[in-house]
N, C-alpha and C positions, 0 to 999 in steps of 0.2 A: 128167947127166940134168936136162930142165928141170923146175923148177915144175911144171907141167901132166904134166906123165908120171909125176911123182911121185904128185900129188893121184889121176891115172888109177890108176893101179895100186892106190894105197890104199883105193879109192872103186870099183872095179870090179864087187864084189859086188854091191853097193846102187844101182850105175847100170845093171845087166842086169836085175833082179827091177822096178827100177821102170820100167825099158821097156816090160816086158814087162805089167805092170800098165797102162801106158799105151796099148799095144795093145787088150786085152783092153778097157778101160775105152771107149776109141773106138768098136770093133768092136762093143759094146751099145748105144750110141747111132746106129747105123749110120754109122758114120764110119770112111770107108776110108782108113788112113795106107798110105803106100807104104812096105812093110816092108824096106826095101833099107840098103846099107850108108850110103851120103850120109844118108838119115834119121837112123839109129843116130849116126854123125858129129857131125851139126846138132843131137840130142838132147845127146850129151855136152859138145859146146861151151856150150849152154842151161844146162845145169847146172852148168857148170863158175864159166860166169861166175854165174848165181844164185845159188851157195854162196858165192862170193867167196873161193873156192879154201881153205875149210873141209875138213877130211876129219871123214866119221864115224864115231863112236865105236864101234867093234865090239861093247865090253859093253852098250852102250844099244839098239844093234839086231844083234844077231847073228843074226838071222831071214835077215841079207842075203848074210850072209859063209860061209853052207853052203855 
């Protein structure tokens, strides 16, 4: 398994809740993101490299990993 599937997997929780955050946050500025799988994709690549393949701490935000 590489790196990146690792980080995915461990990171999963808190990369759906804050898409979905990022939807919602859009969708109030009138900002229509195209809610499709390439998006979702492009989102998790963005993140993936902005944490710089950090995983996070489950007891710090468990809000994510319900």
């Amino acid at each position: 398994m590489s790196y990146f599937h690792y980080w995915y997997e461990n990171n999963i929780g808190a990369l759906e809740h804050l898409y979905d955050e990022l939807i919602k946050l859009s969708k109030s500025y009138g900002i229509n993101i195209i809610d499709n799988q390439q998006t979702i994709n492009n989102f998790i690549k963005m993140m993936y490299n902005e944490s710089d393949g950090q995983i996070i701490k489950k007891n710090l935000f468990p809000e994510y990993f319900n």
